[in-house]
DORO-705937 format. One line per field, with one value per atom (N, C-alpha, C): z negated, x, y; atom name; residue in three letters; residue number from 1; chain. Coordinates in steps of 0.05 Angstrom, whole numbers, m for minus. Atoms other than C-alpha are relative to their C-alpha. Layout:
REM residues N
w	c(Z,...) $
u	c(X,...) $
v	c(Y,...) $
atom	c(CA,...) $
type	c(Ala,...) $
seq	c(NUM,...) $
mol	c(A,...) $
REM end
This chain:
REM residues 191
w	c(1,m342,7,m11,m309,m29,16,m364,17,m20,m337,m37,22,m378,11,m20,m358,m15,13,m380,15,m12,m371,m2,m2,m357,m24,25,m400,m5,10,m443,5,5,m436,m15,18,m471,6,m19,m458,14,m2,m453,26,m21,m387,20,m10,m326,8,m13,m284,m17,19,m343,m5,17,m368,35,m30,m296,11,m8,m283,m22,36,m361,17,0,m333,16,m22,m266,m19,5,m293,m15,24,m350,11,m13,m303,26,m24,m244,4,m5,m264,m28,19,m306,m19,4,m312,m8,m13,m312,m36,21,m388,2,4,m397,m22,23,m443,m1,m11,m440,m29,21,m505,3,m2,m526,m3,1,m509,m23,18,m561,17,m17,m531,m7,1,m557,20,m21,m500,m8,13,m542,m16,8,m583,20,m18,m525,13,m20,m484,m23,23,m556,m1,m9,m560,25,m20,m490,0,8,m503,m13,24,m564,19,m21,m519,8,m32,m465,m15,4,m506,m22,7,m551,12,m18,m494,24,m21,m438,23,m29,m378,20,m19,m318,27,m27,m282,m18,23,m311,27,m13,m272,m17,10,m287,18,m18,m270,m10,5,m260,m21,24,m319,m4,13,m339,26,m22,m262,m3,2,m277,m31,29,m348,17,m7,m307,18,m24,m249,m18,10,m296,m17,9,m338,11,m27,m279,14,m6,m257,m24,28,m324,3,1,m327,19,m27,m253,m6,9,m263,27,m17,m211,m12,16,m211,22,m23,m183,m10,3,m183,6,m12,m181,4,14,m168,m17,24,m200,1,9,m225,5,m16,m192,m14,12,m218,m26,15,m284,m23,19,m327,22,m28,m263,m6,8,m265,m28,29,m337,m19,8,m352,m12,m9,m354,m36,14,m405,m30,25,m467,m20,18,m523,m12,11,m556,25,m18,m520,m9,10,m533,21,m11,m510,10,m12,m464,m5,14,m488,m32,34,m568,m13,19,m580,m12,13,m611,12,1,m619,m1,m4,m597,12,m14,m582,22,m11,m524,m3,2,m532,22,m28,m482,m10,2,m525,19,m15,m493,25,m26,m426,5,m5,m427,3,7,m450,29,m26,m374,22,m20,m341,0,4,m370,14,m3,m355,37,m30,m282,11,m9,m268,2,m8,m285,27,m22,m229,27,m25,m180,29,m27,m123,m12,2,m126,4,m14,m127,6,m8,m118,10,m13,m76,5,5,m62,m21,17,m133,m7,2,m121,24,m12,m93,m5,1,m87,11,m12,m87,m3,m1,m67,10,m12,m51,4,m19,m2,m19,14,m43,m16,30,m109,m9,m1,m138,m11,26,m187,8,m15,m154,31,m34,m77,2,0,m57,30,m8,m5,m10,28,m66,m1,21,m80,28,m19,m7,1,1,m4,m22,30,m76,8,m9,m63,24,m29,3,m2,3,23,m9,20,m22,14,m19,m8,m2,4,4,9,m23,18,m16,7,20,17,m4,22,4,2,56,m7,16,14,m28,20,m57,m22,18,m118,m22,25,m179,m13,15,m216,10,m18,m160,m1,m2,m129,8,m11,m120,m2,10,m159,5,m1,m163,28,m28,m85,5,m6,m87,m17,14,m134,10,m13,m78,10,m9,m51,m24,20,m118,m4,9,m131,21,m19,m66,m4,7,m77,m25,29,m144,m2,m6,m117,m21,27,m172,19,m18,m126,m23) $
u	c(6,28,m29,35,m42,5,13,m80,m27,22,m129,m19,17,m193,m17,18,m219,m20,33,m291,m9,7,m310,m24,20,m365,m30,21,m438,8,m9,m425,27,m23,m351,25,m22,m284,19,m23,m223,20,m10,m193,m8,21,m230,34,m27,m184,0,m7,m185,13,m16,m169,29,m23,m109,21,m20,m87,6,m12,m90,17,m22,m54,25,m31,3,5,m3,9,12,m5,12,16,m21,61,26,m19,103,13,m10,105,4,m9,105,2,m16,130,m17,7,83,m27,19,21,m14,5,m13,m32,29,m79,m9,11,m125,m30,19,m176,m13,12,m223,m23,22,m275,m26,21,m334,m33,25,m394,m20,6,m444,m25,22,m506,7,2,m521,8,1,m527,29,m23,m469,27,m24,m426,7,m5,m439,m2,m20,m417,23,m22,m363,19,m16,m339,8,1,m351,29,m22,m305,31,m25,m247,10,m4,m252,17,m7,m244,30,m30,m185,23,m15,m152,8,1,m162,10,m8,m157,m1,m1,m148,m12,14,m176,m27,16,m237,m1,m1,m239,m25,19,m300,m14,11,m334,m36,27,m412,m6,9,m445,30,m33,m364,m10,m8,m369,m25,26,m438,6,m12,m410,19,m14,m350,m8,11,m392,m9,22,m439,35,m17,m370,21,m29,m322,m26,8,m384,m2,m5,m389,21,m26,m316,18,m27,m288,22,m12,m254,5,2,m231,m7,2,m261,6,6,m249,m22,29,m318,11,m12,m308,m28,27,m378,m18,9,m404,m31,26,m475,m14,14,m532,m12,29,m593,3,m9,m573,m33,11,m638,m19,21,m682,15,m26,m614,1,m6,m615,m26,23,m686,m6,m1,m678,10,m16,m636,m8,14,m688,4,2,m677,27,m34,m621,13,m33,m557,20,m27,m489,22,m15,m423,10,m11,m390,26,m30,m326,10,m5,m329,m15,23,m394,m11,4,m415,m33,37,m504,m7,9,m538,m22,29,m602,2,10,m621,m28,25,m677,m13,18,m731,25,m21,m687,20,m28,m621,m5,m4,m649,m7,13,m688,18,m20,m619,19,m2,m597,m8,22,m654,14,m6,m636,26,m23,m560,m5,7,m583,m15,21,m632,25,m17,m576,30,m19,m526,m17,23,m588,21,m28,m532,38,m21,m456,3,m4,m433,24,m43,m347,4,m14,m348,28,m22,m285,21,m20,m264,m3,16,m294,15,m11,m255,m26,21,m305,0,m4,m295,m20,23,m343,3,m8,m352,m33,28,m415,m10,19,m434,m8,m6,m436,m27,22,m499,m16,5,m512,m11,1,m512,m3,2,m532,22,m26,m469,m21,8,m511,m15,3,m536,13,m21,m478,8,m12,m451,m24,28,m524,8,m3,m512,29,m25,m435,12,4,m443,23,m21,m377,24,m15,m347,28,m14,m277,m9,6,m297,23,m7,m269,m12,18,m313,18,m10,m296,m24,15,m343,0,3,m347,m4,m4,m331,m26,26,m383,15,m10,m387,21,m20,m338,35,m26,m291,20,m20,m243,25,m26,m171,1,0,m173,37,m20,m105,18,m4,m91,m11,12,m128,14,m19,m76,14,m10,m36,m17,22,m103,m6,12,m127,35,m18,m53,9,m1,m54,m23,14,m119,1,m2,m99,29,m25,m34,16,m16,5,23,m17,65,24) $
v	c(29,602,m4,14,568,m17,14,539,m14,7,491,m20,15,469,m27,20,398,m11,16,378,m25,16,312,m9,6,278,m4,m1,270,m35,20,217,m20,13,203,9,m17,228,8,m22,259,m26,24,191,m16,16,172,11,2,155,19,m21,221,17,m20,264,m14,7,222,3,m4,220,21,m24,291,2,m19,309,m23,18,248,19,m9,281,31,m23,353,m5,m2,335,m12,9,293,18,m14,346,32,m34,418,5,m10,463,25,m26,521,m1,4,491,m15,6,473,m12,11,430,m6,10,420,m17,19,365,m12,1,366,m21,14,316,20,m16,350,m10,1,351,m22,14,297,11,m18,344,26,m17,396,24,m12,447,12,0,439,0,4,427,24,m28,491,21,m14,532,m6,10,490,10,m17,505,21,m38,584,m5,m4,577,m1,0,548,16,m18,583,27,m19,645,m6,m5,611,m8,15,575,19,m19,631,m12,9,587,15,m8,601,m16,30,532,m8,18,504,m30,23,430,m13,15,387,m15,22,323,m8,5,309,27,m14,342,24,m18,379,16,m17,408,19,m20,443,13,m19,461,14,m10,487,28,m23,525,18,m17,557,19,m19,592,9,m10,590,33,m24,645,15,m23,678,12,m22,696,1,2,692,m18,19,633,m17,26,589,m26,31,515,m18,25,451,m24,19,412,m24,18,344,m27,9,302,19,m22,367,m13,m6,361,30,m30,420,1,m11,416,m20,20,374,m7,18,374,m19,19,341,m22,32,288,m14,18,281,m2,14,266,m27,35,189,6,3,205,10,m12,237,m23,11,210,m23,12,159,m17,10,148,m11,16,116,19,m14,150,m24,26,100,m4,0,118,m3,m7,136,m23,15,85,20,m11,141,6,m4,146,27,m19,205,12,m1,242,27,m13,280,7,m10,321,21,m17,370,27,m27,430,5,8,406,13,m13,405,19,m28,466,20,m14,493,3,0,467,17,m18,494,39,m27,567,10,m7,554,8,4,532,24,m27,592,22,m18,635,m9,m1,612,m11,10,592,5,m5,622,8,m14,627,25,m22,687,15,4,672,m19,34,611,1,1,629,m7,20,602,m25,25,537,m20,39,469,m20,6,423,m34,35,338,m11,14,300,m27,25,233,m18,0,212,m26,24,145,3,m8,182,m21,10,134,16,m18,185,34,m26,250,0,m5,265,28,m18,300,28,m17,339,19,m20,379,23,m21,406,6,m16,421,25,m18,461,31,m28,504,8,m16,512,18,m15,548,19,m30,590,m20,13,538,m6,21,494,m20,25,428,m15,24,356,m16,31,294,m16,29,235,m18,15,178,m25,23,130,1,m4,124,1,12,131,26,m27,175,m2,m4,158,12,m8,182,m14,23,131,18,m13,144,34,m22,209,12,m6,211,17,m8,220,30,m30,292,9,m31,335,13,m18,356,24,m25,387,15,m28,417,18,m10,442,20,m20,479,11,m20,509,17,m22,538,9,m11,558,m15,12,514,m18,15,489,m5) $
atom	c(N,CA,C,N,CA,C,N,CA,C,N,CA,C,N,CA,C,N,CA,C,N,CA,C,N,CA,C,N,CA,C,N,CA,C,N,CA,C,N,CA,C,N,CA,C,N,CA,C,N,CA,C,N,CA,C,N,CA,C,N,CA,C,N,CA,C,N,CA,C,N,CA,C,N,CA,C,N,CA,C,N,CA,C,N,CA,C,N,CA,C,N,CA,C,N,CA,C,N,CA,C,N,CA,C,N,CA,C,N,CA,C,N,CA,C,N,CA,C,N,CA,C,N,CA,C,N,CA,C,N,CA,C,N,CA,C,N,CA,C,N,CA,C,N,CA,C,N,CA,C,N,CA,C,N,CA,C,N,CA,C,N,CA,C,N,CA,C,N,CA,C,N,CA,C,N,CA,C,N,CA,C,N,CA,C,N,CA,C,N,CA,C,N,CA,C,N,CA,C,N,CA,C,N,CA,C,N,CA,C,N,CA,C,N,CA,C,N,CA,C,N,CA,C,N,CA,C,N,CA,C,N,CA,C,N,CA,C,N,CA,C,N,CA,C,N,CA,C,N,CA,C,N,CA,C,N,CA,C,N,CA,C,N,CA,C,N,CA,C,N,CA,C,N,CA,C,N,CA,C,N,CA,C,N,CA,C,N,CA,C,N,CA,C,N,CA,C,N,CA,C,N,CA,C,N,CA,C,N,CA,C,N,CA,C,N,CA,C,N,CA,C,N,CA,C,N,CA,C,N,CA,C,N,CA,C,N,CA,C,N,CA,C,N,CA,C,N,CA,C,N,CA,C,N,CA,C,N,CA,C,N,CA,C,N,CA,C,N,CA,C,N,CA,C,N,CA,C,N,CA,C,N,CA,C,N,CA,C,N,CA,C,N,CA,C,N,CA,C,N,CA,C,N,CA,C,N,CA,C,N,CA,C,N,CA,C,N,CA,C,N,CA,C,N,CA,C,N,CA,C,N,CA,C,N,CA,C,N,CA,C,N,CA,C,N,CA,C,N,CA,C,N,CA,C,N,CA,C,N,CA,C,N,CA,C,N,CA,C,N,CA,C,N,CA,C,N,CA,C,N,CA,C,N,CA,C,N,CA,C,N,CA,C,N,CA,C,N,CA,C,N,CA,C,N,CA,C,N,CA,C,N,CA,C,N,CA,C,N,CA,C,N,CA,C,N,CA,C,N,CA,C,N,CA,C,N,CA,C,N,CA,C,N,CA,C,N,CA,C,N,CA,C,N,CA,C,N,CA,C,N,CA,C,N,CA,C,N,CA,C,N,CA,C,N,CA,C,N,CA,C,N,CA,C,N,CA,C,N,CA,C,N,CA,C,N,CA,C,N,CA,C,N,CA,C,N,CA,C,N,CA,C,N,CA,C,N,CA,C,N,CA,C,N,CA,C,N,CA,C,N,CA,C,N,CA,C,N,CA,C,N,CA,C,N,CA,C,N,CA,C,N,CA,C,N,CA,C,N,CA,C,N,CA,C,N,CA,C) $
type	c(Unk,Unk,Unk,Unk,Unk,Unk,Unk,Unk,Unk,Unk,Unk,Unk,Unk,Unk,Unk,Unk,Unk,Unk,Unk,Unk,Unk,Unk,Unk,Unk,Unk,Unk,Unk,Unk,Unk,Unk,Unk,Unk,Unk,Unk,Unk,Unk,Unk,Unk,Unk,Unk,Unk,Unk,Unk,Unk,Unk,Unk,Unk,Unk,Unk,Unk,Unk,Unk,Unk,Unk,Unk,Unk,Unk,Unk,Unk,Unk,Unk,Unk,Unk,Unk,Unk,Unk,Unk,Unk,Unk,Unk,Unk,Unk,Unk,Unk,Unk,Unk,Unk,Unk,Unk,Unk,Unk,Unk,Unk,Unk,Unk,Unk,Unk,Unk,Unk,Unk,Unk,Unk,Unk,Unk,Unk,Unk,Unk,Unk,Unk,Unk,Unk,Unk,Unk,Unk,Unk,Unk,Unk,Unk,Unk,Unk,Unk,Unk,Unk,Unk,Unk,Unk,Unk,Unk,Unk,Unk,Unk,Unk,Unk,Unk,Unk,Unk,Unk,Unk,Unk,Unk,Unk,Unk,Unk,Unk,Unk,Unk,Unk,Unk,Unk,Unk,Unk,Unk,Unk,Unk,Unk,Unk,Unk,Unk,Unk,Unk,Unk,Unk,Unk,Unk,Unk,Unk,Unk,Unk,Unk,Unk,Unk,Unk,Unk,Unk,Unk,Unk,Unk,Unk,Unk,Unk,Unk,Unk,Unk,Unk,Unk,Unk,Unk,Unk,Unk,Unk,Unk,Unk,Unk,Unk,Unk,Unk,Unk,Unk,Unk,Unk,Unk,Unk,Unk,Unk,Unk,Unk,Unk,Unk,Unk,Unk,Unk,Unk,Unk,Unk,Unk,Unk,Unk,Unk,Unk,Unk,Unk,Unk,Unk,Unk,Unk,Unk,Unk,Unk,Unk,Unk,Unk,Unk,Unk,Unk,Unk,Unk,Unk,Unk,Unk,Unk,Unk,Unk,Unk,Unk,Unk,Unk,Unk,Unk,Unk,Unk,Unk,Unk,Unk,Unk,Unk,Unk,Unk,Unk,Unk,Unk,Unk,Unk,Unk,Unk,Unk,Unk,Unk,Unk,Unk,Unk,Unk,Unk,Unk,Unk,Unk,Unk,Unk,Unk,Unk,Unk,Unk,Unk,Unk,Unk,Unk,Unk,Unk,Unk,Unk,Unk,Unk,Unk,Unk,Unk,Unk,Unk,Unk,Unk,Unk,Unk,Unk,Unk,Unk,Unk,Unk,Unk,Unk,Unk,Unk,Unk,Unk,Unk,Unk,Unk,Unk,Unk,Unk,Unk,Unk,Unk,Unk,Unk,Unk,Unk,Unk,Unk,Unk,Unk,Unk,Unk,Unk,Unk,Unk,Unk,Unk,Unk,Unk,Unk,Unk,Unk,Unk,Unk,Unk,Unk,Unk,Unk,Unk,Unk,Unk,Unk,Unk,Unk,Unk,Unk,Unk,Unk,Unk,Unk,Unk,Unk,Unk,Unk,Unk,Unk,Unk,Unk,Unk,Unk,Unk,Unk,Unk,Unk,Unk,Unk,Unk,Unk,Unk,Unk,Unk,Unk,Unk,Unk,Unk,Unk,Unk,Unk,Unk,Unk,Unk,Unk,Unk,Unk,Unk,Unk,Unk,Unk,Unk,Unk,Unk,Unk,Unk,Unk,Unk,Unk,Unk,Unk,Unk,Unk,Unk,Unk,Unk,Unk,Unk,Unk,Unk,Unk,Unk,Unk,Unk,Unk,Unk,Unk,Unk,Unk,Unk,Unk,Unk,Unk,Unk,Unk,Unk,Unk,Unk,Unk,Unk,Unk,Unk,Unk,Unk,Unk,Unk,Unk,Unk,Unk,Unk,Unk,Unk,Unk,Unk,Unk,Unk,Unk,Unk,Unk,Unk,Unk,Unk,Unk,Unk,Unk,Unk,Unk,Unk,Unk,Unk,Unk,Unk,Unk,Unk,Unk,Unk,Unk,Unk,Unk,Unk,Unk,Unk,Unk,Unk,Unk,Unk,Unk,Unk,Unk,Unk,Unk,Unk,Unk,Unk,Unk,Unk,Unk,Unk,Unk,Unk,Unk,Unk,Unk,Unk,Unk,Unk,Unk,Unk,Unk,Unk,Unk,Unk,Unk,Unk,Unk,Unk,Unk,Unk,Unk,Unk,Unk,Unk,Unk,Unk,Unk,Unk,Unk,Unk,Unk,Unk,Unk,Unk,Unk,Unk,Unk,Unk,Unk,Unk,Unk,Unk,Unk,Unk,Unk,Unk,Unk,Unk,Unk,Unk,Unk,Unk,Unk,Unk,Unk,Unk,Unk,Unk,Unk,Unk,Unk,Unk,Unk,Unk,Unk,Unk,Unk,Unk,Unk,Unk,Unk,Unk,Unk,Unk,Unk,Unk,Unk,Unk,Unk,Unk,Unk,Unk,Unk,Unk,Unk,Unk,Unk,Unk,Unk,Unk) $
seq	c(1,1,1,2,2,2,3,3,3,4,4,4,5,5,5,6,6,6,7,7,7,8,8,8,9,9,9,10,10,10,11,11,11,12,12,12,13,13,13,14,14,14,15,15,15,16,16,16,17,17,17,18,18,18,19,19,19,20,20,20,21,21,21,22,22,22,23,23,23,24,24,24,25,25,25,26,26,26,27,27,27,28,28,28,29,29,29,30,30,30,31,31,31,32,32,32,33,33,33,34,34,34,35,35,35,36,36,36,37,37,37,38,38,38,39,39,39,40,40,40,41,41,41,42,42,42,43,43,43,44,44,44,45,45,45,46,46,46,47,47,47,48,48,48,49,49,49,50,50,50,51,51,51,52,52,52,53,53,53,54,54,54,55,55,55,56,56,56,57,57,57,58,58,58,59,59,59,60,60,60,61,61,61,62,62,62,63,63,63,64,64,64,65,65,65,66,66,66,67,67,67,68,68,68,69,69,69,70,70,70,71,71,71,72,72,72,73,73,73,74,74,74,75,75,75,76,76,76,77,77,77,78,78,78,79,79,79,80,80,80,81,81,81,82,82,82,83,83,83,84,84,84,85,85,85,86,86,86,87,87,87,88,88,88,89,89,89,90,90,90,91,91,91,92,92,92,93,93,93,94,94,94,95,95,95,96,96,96,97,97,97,98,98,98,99,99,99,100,100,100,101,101,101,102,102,102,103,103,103,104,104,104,105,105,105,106,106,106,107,107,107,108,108,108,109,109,109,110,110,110,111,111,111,112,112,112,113,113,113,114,114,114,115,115,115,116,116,116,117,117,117,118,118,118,119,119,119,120,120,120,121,121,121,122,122,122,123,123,123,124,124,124,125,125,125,126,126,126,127,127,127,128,128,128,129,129,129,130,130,130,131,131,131,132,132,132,133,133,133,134,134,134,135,135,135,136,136,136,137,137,137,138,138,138,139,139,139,140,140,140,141,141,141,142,142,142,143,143,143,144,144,144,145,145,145,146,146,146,147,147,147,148,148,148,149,149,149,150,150,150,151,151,151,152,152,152,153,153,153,154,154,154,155,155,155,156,156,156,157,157,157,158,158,158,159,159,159,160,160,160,161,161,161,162,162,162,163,163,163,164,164,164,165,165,165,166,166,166,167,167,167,168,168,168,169,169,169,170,170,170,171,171,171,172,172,172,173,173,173,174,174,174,175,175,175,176,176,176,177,177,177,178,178,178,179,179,179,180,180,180,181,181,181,182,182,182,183,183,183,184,184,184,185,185,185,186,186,186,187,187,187,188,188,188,189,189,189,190,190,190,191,191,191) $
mol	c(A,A,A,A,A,A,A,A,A,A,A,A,A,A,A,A,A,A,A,A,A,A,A,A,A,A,A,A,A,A,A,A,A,A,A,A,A,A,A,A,A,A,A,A,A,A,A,A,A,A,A,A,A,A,A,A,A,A,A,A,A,A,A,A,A,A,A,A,A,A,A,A,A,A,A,A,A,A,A,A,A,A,A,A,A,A,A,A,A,A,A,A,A,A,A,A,A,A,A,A,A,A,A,A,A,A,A,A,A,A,A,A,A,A,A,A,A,A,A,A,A,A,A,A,A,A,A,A,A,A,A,A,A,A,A,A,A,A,A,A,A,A,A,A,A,A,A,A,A,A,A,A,A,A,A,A,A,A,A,A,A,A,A,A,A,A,A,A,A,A,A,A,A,A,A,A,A,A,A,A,A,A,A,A,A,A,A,A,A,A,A,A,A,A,A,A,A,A,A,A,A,A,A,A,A,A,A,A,A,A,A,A,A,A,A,A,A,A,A,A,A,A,A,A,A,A,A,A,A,A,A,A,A,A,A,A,A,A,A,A,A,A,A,A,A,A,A,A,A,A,A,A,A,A,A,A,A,A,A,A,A,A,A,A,A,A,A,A,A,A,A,A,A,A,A,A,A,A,A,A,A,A,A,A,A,A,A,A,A,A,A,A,A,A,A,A,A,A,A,A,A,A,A,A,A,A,A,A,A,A,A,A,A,A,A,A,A,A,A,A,A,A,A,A,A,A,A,A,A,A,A,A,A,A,A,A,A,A,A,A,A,A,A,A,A,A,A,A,A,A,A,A,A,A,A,A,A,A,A,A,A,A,A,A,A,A,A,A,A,A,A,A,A,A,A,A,A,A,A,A,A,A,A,A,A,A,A,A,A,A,A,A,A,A,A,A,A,A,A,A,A,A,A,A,A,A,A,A,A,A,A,A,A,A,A,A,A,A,A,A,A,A,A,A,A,A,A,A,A,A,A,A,A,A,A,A,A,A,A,A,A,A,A,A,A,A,A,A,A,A,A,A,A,A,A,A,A,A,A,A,A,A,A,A,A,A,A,A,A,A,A,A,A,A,A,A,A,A,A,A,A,A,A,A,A,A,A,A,A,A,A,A,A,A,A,A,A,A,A,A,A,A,A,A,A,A,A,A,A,A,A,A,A,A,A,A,A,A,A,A,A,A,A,A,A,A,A,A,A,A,A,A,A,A,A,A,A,A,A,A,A,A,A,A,A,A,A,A,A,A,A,A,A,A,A,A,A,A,A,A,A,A,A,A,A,A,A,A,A,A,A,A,A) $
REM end
């Protein structure tokens, strides 16, 4: 059985539309195929332990992640040879999430929270260690050229080797998510 792990975005919940639309999709169309789509910790810190833990009691086989989730995903899809599908992944995330020091709100939970220099430094470290792929080959790679949030030529740059498909138009929160699961379901062989 594929176990797929989907991390979503910094500051949203499992409850956000792509996740619920892949768990409908996968629960409505295969048979073999098991997801698990956890609220991720909204401290940095706590989140990438968290993930660890999973990973090792879940034993995926997909990790899938969006923005911030797709750079949590890259960084353990190379730790344990993992295929991923990036989705809007986040590259260089503490440069991106600077803005962001200090108290936040979850846009999903309401839930109040601090970012601190720890956190991202905790980025920086993750980031240094995957500075180059080194399995593009387990890497799908959605992008979508308007992203406002992310410069998707980032990520074609770091994912080198990678699979891609962009899409020109669209925006971060990725439009018409739904229409791409035939493509991730062929790149992860899940027919």
């Amino acid at each position: 059985m594929n176990r797929i792990l989907y991390l979503h975005g910094f500051a949203s919940a499992s409850d956000s539309t792509k996740a619920q639309q892949l768990n409908s999709h996968i629960k409505n169309n295969t048979s073999d195929i098991s997801i698990h789509i956890p609220n991720i910790e909204n401290n940095i810190s706590l989140a990438v332990d968290q993930i660890e833990r999973l990973i090792k009691k879940i034993k995926p086989t997909v990790i899938m992640g969006c923005s911030l989730g797709g750079f949590f995903g890259t960084y353990f899809s190379e730790k344990y040879n993992l295929k991923c599908v990036g989705i809007n992944p986040a590259v260089i995330p503490p440069a991106e999430m600077s803005s962001y020091l200090g108290k936040n709100e979850n846009y999903s939970t309401g839930e109040k929270f601090i970012i601190d220099k720890s956190q991202l430094d905790l980025l920086d470290e993750m980031g240094k260690e995957i500075k180059k792929i080194r399995s593009p080959k387990n890497f799908l790679i959605l992008l979508q050229s308007k992203d406002e949030l992310l410069d998707y030529k980032e990520a074609i740059s770091f994912y080198k080797g990678a699979v891609f498909d962009i899409t020109f138009g669209g925006n971060h929160s990725f439009e018409k998510f739904d229409t791409y699961f035939k493509k991730i379901e062929h790149f992860l062989n899940m027919h």
